[in-house]
N, C-alpha and C positions, 0 to 999 in steps of 0.2 A: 525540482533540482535535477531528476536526471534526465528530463527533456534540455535545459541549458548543457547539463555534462555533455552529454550526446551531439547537441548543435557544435560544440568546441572541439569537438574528436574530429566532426566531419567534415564540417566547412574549412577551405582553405585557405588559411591564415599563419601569420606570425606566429613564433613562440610566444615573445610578450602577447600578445592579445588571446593567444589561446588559454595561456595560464590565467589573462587578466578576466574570460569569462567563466574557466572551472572557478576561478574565485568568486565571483558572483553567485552561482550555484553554488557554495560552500556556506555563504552567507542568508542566502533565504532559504535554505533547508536548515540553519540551525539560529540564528541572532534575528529572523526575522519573525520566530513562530512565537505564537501570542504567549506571553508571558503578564501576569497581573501583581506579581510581587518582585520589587528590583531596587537596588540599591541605586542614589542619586547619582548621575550622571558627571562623568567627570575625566580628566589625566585626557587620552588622548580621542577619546570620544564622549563629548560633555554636551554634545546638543541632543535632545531626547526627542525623537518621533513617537506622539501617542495617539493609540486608536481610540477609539470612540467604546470599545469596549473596555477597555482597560490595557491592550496590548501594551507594551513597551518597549522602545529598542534603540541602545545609545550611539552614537555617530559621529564622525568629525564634523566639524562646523560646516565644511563647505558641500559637506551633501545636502541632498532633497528630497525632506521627506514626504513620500507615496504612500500611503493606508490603505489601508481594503476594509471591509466589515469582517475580514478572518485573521487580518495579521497589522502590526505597526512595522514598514518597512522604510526605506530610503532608497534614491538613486545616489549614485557618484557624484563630483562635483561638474562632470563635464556631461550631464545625462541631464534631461525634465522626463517628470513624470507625465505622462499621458495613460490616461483613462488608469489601470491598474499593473502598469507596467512602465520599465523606465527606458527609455528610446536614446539614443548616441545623441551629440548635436556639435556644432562650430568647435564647440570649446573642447572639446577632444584633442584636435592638432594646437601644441604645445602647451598641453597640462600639467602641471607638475607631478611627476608620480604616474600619469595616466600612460597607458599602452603605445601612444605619440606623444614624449614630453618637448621632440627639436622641433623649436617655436618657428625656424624657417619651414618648416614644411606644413606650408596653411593652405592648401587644398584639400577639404571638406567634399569628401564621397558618402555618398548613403545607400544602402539598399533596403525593400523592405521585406520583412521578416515577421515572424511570431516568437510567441515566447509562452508557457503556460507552467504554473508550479503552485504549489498546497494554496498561496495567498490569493491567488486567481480562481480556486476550485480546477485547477486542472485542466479551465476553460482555456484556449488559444487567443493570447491578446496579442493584436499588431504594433510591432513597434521597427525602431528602424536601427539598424546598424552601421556605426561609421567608420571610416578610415582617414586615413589622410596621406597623399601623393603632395610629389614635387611640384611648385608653382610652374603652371604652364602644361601640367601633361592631363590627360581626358583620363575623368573616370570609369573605369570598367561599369561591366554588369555581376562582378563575383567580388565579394571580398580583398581588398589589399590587391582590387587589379587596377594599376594603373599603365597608361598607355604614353610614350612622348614618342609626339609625331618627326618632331626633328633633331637634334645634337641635346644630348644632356652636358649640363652644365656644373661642372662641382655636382654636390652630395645634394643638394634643392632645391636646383634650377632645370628645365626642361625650355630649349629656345625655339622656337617657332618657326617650322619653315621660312626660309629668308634673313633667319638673324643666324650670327655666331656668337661662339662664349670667347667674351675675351673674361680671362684667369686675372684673380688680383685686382682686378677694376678700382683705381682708383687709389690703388695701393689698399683694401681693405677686401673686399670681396671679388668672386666672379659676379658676370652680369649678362645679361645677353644684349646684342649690341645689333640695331639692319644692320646689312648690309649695304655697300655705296651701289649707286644707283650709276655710277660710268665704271665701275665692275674693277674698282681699285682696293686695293686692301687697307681696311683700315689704321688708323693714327693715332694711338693711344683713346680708341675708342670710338672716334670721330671719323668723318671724310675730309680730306682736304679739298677744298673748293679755288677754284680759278688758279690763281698767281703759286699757291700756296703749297708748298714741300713739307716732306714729315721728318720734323728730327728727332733729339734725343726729348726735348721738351713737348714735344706736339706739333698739330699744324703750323708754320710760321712761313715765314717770308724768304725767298734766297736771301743772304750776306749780303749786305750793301745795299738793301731796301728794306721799307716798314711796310706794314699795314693799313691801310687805308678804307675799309666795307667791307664786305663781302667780298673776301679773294683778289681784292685787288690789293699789287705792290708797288708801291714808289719810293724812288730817290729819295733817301732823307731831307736834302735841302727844300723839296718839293711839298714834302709834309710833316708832321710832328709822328706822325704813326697813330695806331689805336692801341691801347694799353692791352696785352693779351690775357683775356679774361672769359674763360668757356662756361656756359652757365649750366653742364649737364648735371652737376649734383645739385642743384639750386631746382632744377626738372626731376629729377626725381623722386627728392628730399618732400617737392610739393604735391608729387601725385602719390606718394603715401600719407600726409599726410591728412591731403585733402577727402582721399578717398575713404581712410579710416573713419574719418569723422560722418562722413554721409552714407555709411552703409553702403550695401552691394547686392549685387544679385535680381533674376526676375527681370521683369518686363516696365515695374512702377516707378515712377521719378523718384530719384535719388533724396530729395528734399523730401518725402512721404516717408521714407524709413528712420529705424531708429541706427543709430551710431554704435558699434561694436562696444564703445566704451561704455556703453549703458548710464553713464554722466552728463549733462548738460555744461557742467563743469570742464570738464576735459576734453569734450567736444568743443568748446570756445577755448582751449587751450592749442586743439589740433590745426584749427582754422587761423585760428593767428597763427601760427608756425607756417603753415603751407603760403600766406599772405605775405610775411616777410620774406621766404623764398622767392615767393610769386616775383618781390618787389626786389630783390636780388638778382635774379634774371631778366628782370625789367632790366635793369640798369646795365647789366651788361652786352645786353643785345642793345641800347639805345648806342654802344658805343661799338658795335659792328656792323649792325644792321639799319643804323642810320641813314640820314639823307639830307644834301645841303638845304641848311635852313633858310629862306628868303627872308626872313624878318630878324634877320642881321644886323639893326640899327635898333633893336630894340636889349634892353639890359636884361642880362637872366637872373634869376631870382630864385633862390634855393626855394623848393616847394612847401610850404606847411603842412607835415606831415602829423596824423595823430595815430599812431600806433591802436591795435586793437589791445583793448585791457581788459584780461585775464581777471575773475574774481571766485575766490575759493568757494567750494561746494561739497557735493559727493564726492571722495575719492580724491578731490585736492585741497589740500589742505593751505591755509594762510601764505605759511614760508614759500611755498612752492609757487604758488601764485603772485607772491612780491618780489623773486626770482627771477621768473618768466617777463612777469612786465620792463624788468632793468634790461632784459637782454633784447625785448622787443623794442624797446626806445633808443638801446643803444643803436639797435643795427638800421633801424627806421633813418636815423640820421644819417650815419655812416651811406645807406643806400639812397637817401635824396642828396647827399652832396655831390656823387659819384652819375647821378641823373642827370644836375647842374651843370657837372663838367662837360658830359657828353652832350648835350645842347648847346652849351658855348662853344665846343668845338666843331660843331657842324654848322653852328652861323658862322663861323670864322672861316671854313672852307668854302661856304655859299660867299660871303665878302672877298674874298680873296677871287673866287673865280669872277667875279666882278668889276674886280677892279679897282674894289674900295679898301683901301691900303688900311687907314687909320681904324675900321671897323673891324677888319680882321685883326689888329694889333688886340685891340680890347677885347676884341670877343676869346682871341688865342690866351690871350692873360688871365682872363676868366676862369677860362678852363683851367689852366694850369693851379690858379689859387685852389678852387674850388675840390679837383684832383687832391693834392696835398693833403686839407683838410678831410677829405674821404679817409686818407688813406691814415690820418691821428685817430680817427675814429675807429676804423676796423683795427685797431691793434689793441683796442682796450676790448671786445667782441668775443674772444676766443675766452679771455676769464671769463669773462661774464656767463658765456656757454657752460662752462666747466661748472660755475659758480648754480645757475639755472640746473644742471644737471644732478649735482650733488644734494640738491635741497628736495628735488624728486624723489631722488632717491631714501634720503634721513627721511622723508616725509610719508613711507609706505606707499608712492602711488605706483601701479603698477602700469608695465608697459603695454603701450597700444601695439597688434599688430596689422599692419594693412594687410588683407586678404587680396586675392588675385580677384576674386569676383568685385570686392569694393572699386580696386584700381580699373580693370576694365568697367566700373558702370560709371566711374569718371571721367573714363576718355571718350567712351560713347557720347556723353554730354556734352564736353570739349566738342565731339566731331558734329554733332551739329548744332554747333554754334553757337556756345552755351558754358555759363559757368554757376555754381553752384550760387545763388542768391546772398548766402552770409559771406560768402567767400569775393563778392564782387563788392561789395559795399569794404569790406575788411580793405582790400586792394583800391577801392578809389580814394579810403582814409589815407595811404601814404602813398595817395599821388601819381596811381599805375592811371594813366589816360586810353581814351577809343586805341589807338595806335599803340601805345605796350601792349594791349588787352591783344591786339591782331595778332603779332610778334608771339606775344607766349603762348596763344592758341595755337599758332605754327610749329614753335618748338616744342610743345608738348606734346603734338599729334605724331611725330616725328622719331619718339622716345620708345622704346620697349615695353611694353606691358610688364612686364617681368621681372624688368629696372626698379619699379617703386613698389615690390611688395616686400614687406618684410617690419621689423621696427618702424613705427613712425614718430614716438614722442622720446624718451629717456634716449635710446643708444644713440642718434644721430647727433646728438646735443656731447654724446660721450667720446665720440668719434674722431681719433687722433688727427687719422688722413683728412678727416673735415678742419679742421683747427688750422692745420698746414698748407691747408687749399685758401682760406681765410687769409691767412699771415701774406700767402704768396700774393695774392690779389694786391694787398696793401702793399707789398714791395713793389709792385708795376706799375700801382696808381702813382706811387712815392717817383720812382722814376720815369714815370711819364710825365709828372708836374715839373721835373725839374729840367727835361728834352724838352719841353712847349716853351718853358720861360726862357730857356736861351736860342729855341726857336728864329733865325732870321722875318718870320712874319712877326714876332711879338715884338721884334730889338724896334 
């Protein structure tokens, strides 16, 4: 006990964490020492740690009980026991109750240390000590030393050499954001590319022209436009989620570790989330980053999508699970009608550049039908989210969070060349092809580290400025269907 007292006087730390280890030394000099007669366990500490000799020591549920052959002890709930002492670990940054309970601050530092008191024999057992710094900044070598090598961001972000904090991001949080590569400032988060001017909405087009690719703007009469549809939260929505679910950290493929969630369950709950994003930004880049199609004489055909199906386990329960699946089918649709569109509009501009009048009519028509009904579908989406969210919620499951180590060993993977195995099969059920797959490996490579760490399953689902990003989408696809149908190439 008074080797911990003494460690918490000296080392440089927080208040909370100095108080949080006299407390610990408070407890194994007095609730730890072997006791052979004890009243049943119960009220706020009803899980019993018993020694082998008869020790006894009562505890909240979510600790871990450590024995020795001189005492019945427990660690915390964000602590494992190792050999005869209890070591810090992940679950530290945003514990409830513990020394870091804000869940945005998931950078996990450790240093190593000793520890020795009555239960040990007063032997020095090694264990480890943890903190937890802002996503993005380097762990010191002392205690609560963290380092951010370039602009901090908000109260949890530290941005990288090269990026800035844009504040608000998205109307919900800060984020860090590259910087543009022709040394222009950015666009409500983005760079304007070619044609493209930044206004009160974002990148768009001067007045009196549309969109048409990548930066390029033409005459209305000349084209229908592209419906403006940014796919960055759909990027980062999926590199949390996807990252949560595959572990982090180390040198070993991401597919060899276990999933922060410690569920099977909820790791096929994370993977579909990241999948329908995935397939979300499919679709939107099909309709920027397009190319006129040469097989413009042939009919497009909504793709047969089968959504990944969720099925309850550890930690998810039935409701939540039958929740999950309505919102994945819903937007599965909503995101293949919206693929459709954007295929029929780029054989109609390949027909048109052609020559062929009557192919682009149909193909232009296409697209427009196809649009519209996207856009019936993304408007029933946002219940459905809310609906998915709330049964999460009544259902006890708790939330995932992406760690900065998970999300960086997912983009690593992305960078060469590579996507998670469950995660690619998930994405070819609702119809992401070689060419999306190229597309969203570009945009993802593209995206901030820093952008996708944080919640990945309950709050994004809870997420007003998500809903309103949703709605807005459907209003552009809505009025992009009805600018194509009266379209001079459709008349």
């Amino acid at each position: 006990m008074i080797d911990l007292m003494a460690r918490a006087l000296v080392l440089p730390m927080s208040r909370r964490r100095t108080i949080g280890l006299i407390s610990g030394a408070l407890l194994a000099g007095s609730a730890w020492r072997p006791r052979l007669a004890h009243a049943a366990c119960g009220g706020n500490t009803p899980k019993a740690c018993t020694q082998s000799g008869g020790a006894v020591v009562c505890v909240p549920n979510d600790y871990v009980c450590c024995n020795t052959d001189k005492c019945a002890q427990a660690c915390r709930g964000y602590q494992e026991c190792v050999g005869k002492s209890c070591s810090d670990t992940s679950k530290i940054c945003g514990y409830p109750g513990g020394p870091y309970p804000n869940k945005s601050l998931t950078k996990f530092c450790s240093m190593d240390s000793t520890a020795s008191n009555y239960c040990t024999s007063y032997e020095p057992q090694p264990i480890k000590l943890g903190w937890c710094c802002r996503v993005g900044e380097i762990c010191g070598s002392k205690l609560n030393d963290c380092t951010c090598r370039g602009v901090q961001c908000g109260e949890t972000l530290c941005c990288a050499p090269g990026e800035v904090c844009e504040g608000n991001f998205f109307g919900t949080r800060n984020a860090c954001v590259k910087k543009c590569d022709d040394g222009k400032a950015l666009c409500k988060g983005t760079c304007c590319k070619g044609d493209l001017v930044c206004t009160s909405d974002g990148c768009a087009c001067p007045s009196g022209s549309v969109q048409r690719g990548i930066g390029k703007c033409v005459p209305p009469k000349e084209d229908p436009g592209d419906p403006p549809w940014a796919p960055l939260r759909n990027f980062f929505n999926m590199m949390g989620a996807s990252g949560a679910s595959h572990g982090g950290g180390g040198s070993r493929s991401m597919l060899g570790r276990p999933a922060q969630s410690g569920s099977p369950a909820i790791d096929a709950a994370l993977v579909a989330l990241a999948a329908v994003e995935g397939q979300a930004a499919a679709a939107a880049l099909a309709f920027g980053e397009g190319k006129p199609d040469r097989a413009f004489r042939r009919t497009v055909r909504v793709g047969r999508v089968k959504p990944p199906t969720v099925v309850a386990g550890a930690g998810l329960d039935a409701a939540s699970a039958a929740a999950l699946n309505k919102l994945f089918a819903g937007e599965a649709k909503a995101y293949a009608l919206a693929a459709a569109s954007a295929k029929a509009l780029w054989r109609a501009r390949a027909a048109k550049a052609k020559g062929q009048r009557a192919f682009a009519k149909r193909q232009l028509r296409a697209s427009s039908k196809f649009a519209g009904q996207a856009a019936s579908a993304l408007k029933r989406v946002p219940a459905l989210r809310s609906a998915a969210a709330s049964a999460l919620t009544a259902g006890g499951v708790a939330e995932v969070i992406a760690t900065e180590d998970q999300v960086t060993a997912f983009l690593a993977m992305v960078k060469s060349g590579a996507l998670p195995a469950d995660l690619r099969t998930a994405l070819a059920g609702l119809g992401v092809g070689s060419k999306d797959l190229k597309r969203l490996r570009a945009g993802l490579l593209d995206q901030s580290m820093t952008s996708g760490v944080g919640p990945a399953l309950i709050e994004p689902l809870q997420d007003s400025a998500g809903a309103n990003d949703i709605k807005r989408v459907a209003a552009q696809l809505s009025k992009f269907s009805k600018r194509a149908r009266r379209h001079p190439i459709a008349r």
